[in-house]
NUVO-558305 format. One record per residue (C-alpha): residue number from 0; x, y, z. Coordinates in steps of 0.25 Angstrom, whole numbers. Example, Ala and Ser with C-alpha at 12.3 -4.5 7.8 and 13.67 -1.06 7.14 Angstrom:
NUVO-558305
SITE / 0 / 49 / -18 / 31 $
SITE / 1 / 55 / -4 / 29 $
//
This chain:
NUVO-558305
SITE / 0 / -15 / 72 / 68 $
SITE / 1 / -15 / 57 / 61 $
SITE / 2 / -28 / 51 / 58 $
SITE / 3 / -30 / 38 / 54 $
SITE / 4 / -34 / 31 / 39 $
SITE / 5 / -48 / 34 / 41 $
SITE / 6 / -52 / 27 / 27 $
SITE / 7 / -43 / 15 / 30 $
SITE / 8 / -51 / 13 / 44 $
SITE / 9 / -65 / 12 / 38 $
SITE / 10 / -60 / 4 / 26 $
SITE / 11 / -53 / -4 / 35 $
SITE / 12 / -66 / -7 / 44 $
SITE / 13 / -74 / -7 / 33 $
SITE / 14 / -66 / -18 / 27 $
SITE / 15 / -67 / -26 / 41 $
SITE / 16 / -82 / -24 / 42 $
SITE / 17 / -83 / -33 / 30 $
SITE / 18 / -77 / -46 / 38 $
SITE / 19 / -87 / -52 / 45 $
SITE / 20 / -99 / -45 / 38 $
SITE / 21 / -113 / -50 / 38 $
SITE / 22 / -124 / -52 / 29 $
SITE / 23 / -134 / -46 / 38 $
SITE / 24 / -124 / -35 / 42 $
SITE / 25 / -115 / -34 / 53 $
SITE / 26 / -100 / -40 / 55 $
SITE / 27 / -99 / -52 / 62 $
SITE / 28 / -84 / -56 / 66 $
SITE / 29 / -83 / -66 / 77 $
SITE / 30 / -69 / -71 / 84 $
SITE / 31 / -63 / -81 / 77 $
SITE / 32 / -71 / -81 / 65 $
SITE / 33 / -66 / -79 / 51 $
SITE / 34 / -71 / -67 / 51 $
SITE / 35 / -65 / -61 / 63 $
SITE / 36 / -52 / -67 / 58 $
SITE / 37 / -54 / -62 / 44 $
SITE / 38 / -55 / -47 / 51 $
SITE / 39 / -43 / -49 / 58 $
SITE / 40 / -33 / -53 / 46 $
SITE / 41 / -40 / -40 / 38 $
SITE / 42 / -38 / -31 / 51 $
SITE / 43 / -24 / -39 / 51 $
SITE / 44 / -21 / -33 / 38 $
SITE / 45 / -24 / -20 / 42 $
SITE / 46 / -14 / -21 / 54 $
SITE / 47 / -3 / -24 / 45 $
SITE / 48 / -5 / -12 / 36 $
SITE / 49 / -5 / -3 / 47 $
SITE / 50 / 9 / -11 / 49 $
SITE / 51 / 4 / -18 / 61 $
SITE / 52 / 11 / -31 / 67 $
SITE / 53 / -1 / -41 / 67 $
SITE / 54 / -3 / -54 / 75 $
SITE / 55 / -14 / -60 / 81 $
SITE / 56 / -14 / -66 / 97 $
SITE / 57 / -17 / -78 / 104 $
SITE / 58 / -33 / -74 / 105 $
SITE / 59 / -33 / -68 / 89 $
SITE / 60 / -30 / -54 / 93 $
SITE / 61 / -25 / -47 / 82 $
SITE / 62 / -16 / -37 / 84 $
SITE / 63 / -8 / -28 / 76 $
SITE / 64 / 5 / -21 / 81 $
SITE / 65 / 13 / -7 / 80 $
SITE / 66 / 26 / -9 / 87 $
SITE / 67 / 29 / 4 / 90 $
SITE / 68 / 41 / 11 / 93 $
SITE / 69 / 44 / 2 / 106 $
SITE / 70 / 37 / -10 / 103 $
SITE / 71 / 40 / -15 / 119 $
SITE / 72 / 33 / -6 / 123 $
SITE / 73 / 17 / -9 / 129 $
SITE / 74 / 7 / -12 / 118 $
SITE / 75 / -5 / -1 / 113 $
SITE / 76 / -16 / -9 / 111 $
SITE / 77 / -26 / -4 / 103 $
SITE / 78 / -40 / -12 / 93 $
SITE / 79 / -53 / -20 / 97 $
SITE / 80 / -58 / -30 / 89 $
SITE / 81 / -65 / -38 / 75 $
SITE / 82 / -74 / -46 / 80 $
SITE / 83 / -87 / -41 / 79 $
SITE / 84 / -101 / -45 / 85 $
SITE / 85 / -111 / -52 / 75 $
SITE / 86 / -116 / -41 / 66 $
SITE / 87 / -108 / -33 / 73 $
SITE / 88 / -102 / -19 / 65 $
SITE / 89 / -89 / -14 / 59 $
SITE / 90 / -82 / -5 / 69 $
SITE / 91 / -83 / -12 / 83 $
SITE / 92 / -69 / -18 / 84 $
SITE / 93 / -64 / -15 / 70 $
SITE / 94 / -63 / -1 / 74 $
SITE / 95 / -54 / -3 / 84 $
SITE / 96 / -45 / -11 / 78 $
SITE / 97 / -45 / -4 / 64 $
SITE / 98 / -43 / 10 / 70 $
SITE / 99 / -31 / 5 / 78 $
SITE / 100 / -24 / -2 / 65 $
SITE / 101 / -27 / 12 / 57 $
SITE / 102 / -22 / 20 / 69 $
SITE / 103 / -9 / 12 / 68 $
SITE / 104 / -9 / 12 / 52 $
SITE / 105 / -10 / 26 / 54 $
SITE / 106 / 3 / 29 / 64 $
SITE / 107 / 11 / 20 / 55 $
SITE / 108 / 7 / 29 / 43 $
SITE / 109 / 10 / 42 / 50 $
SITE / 110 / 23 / 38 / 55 $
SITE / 111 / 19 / 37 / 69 $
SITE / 112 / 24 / 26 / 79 $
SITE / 113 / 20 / 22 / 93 $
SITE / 114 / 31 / 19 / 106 $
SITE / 115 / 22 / 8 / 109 $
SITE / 116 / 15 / -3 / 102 $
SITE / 117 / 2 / -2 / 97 $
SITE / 118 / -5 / -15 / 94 $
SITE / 119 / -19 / -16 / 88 $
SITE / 120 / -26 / -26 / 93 $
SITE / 121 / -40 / -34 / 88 $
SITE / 122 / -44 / -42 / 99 $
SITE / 123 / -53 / -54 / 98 $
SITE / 124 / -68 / -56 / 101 $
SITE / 125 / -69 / -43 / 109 $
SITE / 126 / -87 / -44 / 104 $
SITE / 127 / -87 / -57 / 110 $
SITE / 128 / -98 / -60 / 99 $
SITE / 129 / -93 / -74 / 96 $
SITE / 130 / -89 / -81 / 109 $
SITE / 131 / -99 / -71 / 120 $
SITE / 132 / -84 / -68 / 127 $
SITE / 133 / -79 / -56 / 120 $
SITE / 134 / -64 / -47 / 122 $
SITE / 135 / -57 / -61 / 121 $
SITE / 136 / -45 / -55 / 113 $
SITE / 137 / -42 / -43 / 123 $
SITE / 138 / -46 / -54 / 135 $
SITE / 139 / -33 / -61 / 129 $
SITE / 140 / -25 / -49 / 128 $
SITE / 141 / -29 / -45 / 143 $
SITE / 142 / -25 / -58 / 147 $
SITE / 143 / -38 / -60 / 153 $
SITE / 144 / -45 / -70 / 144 $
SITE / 145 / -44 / -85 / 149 $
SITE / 146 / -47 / -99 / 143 $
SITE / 147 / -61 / -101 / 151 $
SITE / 148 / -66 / -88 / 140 $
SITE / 149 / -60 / -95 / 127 $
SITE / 150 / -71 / -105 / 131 $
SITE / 151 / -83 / -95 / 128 $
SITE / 152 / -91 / -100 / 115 $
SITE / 153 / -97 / -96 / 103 $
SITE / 154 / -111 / -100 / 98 $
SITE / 155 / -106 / -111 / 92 $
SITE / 156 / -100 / -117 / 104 $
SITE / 157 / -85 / -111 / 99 $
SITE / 158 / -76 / -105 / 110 $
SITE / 159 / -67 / -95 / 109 $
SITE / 160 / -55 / -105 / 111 $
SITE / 161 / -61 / -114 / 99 $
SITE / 162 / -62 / -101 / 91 $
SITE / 163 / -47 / -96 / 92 $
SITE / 164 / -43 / -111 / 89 $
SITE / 165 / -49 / -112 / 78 $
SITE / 166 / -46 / -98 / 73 $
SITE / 167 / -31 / -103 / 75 $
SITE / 168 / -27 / -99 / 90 $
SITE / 169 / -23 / -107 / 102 $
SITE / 170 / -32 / -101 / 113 $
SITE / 171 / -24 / -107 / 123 $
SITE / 172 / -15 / -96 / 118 $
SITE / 173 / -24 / -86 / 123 $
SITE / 174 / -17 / -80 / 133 $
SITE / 175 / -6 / -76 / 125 $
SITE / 176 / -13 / -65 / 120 $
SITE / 177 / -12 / -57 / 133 $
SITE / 178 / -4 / -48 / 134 $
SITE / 179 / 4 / -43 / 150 $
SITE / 180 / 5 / -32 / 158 $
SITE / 181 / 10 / -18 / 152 $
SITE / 182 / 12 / -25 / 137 $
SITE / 183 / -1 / -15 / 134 $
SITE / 184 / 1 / 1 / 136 $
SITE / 185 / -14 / 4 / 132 $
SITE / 186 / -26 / -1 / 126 $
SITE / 187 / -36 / 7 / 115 $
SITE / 188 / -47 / 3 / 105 $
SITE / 189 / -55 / 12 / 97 $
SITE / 190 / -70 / 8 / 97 $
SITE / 191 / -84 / 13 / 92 $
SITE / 192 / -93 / 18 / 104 $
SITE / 193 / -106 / 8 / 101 $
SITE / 194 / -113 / 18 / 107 $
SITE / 195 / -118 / 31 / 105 $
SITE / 196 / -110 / 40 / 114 $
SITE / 197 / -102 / 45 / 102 $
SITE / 198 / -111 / 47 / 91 $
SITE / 199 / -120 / 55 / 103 $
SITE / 200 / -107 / 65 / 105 $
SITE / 201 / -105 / 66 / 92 $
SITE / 202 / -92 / 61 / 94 $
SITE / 203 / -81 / 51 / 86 $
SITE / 204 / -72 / 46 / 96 $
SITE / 205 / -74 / 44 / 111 $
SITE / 206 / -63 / 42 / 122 $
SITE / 207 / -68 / 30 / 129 $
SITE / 208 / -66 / 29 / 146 $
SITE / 209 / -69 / 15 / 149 $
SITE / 210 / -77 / 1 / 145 $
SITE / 211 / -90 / -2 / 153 $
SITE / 212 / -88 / -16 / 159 $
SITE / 213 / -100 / -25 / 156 $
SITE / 214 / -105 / -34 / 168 $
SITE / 215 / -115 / -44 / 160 $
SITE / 216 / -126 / -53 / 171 $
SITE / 217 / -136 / -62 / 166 $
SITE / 218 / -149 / -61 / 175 $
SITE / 219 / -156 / -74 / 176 $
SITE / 220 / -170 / -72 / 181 $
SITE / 221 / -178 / -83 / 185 $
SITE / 222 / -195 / -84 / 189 $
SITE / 223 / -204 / -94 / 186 $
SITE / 224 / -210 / -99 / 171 $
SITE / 225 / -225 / -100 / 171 $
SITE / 226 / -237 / -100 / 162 $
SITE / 227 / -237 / -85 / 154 $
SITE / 228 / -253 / -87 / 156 $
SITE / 229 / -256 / -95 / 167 $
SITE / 230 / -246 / -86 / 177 $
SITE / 231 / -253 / -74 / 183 $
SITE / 232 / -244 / -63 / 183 $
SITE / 233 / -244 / -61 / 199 $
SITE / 234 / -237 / -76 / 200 $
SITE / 235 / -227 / -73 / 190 $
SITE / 236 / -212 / -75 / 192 $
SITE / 237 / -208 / -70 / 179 $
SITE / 238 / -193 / -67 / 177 $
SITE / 239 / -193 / -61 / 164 $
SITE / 240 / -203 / -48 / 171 $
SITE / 241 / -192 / -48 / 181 $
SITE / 242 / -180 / -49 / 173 $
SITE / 243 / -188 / -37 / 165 $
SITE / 244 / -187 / -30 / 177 $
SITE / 245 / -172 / -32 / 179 $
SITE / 246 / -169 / -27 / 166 $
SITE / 247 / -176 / -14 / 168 $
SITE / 248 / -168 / -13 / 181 $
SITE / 249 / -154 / -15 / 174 $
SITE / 250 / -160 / -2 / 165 $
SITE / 251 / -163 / 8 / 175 $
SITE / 252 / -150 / 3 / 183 $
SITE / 253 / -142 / 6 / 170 $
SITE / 254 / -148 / 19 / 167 $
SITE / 255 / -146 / 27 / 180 $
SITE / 256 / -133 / 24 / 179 $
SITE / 257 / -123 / 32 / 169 $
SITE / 258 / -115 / 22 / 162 $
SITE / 259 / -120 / 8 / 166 $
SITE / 260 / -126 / -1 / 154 $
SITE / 261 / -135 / -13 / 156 $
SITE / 262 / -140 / -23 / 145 $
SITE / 263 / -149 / -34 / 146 $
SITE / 264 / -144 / -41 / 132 $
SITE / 265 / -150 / -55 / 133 $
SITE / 266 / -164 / -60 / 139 $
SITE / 267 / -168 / -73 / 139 $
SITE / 268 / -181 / -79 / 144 $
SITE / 269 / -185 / -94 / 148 $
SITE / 270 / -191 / -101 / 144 $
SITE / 271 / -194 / -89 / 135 $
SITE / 272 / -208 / -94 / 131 $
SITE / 273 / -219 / -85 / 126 $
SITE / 274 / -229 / -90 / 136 $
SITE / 275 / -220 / -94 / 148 $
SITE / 276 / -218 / -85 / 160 $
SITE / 277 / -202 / -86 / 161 $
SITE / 278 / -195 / -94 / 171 $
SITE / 279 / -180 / -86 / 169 $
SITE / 280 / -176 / -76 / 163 $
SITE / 281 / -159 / -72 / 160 $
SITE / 282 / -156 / -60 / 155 $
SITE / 283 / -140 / -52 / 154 $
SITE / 284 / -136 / -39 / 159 $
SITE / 285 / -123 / -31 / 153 $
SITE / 286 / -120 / -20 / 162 $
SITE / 287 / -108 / -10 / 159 $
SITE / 288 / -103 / 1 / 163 $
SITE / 289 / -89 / 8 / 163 $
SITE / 290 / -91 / 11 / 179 $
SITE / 291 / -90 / -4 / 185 $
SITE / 292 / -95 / 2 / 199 $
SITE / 293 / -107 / 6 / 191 $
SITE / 294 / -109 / -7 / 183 $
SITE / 295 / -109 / -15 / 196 $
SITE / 296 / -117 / -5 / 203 $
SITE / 297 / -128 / -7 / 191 $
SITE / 298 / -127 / -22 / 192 $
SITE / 299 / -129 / -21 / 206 $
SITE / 300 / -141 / -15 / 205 $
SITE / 301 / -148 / -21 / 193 $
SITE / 302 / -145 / -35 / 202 $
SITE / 303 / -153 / -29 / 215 $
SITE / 304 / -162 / -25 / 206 $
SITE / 305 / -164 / -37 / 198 $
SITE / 306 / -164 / -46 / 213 $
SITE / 307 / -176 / -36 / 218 $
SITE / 308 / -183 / -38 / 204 $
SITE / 309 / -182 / -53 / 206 $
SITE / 310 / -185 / -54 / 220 $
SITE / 311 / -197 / -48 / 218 $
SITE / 312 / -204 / -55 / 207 $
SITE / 313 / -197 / -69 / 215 $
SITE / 314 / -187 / -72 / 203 $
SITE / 315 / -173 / -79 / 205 $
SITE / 316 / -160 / -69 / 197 $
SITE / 317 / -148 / -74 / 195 $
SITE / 318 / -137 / -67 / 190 $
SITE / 319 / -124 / -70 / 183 $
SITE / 320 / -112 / -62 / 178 $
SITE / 321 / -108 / -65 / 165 $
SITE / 322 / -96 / -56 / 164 $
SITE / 323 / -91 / -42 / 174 $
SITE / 324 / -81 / -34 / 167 $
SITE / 325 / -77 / -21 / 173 $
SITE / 326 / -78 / -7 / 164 $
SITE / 327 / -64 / -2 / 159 $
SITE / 328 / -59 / 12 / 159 $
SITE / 329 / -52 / 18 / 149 $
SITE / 330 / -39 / 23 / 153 $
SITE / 331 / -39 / 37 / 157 $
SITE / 332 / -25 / 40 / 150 $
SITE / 333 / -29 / 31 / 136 $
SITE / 334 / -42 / 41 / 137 $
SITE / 335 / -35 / 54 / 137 $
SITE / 336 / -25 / 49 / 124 $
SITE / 337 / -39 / 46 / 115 $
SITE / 338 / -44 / 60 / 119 $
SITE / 339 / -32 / 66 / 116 $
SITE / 340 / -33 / 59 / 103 $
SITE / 341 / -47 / 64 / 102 $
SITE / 342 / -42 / 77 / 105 $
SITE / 343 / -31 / 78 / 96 $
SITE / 344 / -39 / 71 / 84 $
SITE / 345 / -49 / 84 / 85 $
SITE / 346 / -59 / 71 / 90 $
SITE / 347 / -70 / 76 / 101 $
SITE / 348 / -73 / 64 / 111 $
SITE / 349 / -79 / 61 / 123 $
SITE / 350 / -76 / 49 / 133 $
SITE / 351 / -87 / 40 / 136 $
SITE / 352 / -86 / 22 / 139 $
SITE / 353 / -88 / 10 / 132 $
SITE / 354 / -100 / 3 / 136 $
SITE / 355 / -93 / -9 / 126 $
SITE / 356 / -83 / -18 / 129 $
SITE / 357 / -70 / -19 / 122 $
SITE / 358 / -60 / -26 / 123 $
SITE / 359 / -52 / -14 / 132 $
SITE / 360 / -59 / -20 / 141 $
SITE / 361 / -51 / -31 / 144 $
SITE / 362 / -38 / -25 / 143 $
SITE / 363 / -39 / -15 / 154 $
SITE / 364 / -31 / -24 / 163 $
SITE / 365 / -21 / -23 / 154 $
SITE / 366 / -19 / -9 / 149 $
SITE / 367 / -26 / 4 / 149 $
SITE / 368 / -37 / 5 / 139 $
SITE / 369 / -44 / 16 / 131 $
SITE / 370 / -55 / 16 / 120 $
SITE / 371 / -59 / 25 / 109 $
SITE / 372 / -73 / 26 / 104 $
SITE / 373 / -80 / 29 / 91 $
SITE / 374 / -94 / 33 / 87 $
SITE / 375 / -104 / 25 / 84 $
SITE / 376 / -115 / 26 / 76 $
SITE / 377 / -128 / 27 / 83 $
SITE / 378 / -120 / 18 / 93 $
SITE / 379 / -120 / 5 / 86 $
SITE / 380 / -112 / -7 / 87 $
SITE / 381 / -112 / -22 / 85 $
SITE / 382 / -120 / -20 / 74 $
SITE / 383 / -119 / -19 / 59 $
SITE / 384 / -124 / -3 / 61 $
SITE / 385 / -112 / 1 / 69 $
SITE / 386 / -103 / 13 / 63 $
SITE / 387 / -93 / 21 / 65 $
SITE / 388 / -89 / 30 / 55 $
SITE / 389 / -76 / 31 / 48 $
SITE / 390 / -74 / 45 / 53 $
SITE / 391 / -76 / 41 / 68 $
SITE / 392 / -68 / 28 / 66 $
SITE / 393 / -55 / 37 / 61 $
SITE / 394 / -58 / 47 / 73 $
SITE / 395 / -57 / 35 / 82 $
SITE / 396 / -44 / 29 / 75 $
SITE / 397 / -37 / 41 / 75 $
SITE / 398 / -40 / 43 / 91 $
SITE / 399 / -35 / 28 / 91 $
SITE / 400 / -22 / 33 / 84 $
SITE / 401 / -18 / 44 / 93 $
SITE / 402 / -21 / 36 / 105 $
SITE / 403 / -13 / 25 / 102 $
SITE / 404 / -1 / 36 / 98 $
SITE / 405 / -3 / 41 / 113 $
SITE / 406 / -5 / 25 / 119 $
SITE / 407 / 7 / 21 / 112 $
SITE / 408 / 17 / 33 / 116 $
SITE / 409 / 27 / 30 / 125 $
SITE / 410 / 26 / 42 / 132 $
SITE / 411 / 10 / 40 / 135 $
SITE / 412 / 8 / 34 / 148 $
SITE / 413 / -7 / 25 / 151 $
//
């Protein structure tokens, strides 16, 4: 079978890896920072020696083209992203896009062509690093995003539509960049796990079979402030010893369930002194899983829980949603082409979900969506540690390859 350039992939990454680098370690490529666009016109270049048609949209999406044999026909989409999280690693977004250029590069060499268009897309600000609102590229594309979002800000006090203008767009344009109804056949990115499911199996490639939606709350616990020595423990109305106690709830409500993740990411304490009993105390919750029965079933719980805790120990909770996005599953059809592949390619693979998001996510309104995954090492990601090998990053692009030959027949129906 066609395999891929595996040298040209790595040095291709390699040389991206280089944009953006830190000091201390780590690449650091924000939207709409010179660096980001400095990875784009290299990865630019790259699309138009794997004789790509190149242009960029009206949120900076950079997309590269194949026509095909009938260029009418509904698109392939296939990429991910360049920006990265601060000190983030080499392979979290590169991949996906890289792999998806050589898997073109590759076709062309070899003389095969596609009925339908393929386009390689690398979508914007799908970390959210800068702006604490990510996916707004594929947002755009979905036709979801809106004008209220360009508002979100960077620590500076930069929003995103002060970004894009000054990086030279209109973001009143914005909505150009969706596209309608049956224009997209299919949607497929190649990704590294960030986990440790692979590297367990002893596996290179997994077939993934949906995206655990993340439902993020911030708790806000309130008691009463008082003297740390002067308070006897039996007159306490500490929110910080009941906000522990939540926390251990949300723990034992995740584990004796089989797929549902919580995390309790940021804690903050006031007035945070080291001799003052606190009077609040806010901390966040990200729940996910790919079962959105069971998510809301766990969230249920961790709040009765979290009420009884504070009604006991007389503390007021309040509790906000920050944002509720439902799980996506992978098409059953797109599954079975990339186990095929996996097949075919003398690959062995398992199927397993994404406890990540991505930027499928918010295109499964719009098409049906599949994701391939590669190993990662000890599970690291957004992190200067985090590796893939050149091995397993080929394996991955040549199961890209042979399911976008499958997506983009004719004869293949979704």
């Amino acid at each position: 079978m066609v395999q891929v350039n595996r040298q040209r992939l790595w040095d291709r990454l390699m040389a991206l890896a280089e944009i953006g680098r830190q000091p201390d370690g780590g690449v650091t490529r924000l939207a709409f920072t010179p660096e980001w666009r400095q990875a784009k016109e290299h990865v630019a270049g790259f699309m138009r020696e794997a004789g790509l048609e190149v242009r960029e949209d009206a949120v900076g999406n950079l997309i590269g083209r194949w026509p095909g044999r009938r260029p009418e026909l509904p698109v392939v989409l296939t990429g991910s992203h360049l920006d990265s999280v601060f000190h983030g690693g080499n392979f979290d977004g590169p991949l996906g896009v890289l792999a998806a250029v050589e898997a073109l590069q590759t076709l062309r060499e070899n003389g095969l062509e596609t009925d339908h268009p393929v386009e390689v897309v690398s979508f914007t600000d799908e970390e959210g690093a800068r702006f604490r609102f990510g996916m707004t590229g594929s947002r755009a594309v979905a036709g979801t995003l809106t004008a209220e979002e360009l508002e979100h800000r960077d620590a500076d006090g930069v929003s995103i539509a002060e970004a894009m203008r000054a990086y030279g767009l209109e973001p009143g344009a914005f909505r150009e960049a969706a596209r309608s109804k049956g224009s997209v056949k299919a949607y497929v990115e190649l990704h590294i796990e960030q986990g440790r499911v692979l590297e367990n199996a002893g596996l290179a490639v997994g077939v993934v079979s949906g995206m655990a939606g993340p439902l993020w709350l911030r708790f806000t616990v309130e008691g009463e402030a008082g003297h740390a020595g002067a308070t006897p423990m039996n007159l306490r109305r500490d929110p910080l010893v009941g906000a522990a106690a939540i926390v251990q709830a949300i723990e034992a409500e995740c584990r004796r369930r089989a797929h549902t993740v919580g995390t309790v990411g940021q804690l903050e304490v006031h007035p945070g002194g080291v001799n003052i009993i606190p009077g609040r105390v806010a901390f966040t919750l990200d729940l996910r899983d790919v079962d959105e029965a069971e998510r809301d079933a766990a969230e249920a719980a961790i709040l009765a829980e979290a009420r009884a805790v504070c009604g006991a120990r007389g503390l007021r909770l309040t509790v906000e949603t920050l944002q509720r996005i439902p799980p996506v599953p992978c098409a059953p059809a797109i599954q079975g082409i990339i186990g095929d592949a996996c097949g075919q390619l003398g690959l062995p693979s398992m199927t397993l979900v994404s406890g990540a998001g991505h930027d499928g996510m918010q295109l499964r309104d719009l098409c049906p969506v599949g994701m391939i995954f590669v190993r990662s090492k000890d599970g690291i990601s957004h992190d200067p540690a985090e590796y893939t090998s050149p091995e397993d990053c080929a394996a991955g692009a040549d199961v890209l390859m042979h399911t976008l030959l499958q997506l983009a027949s004719e004869a293949v129906r979704i």
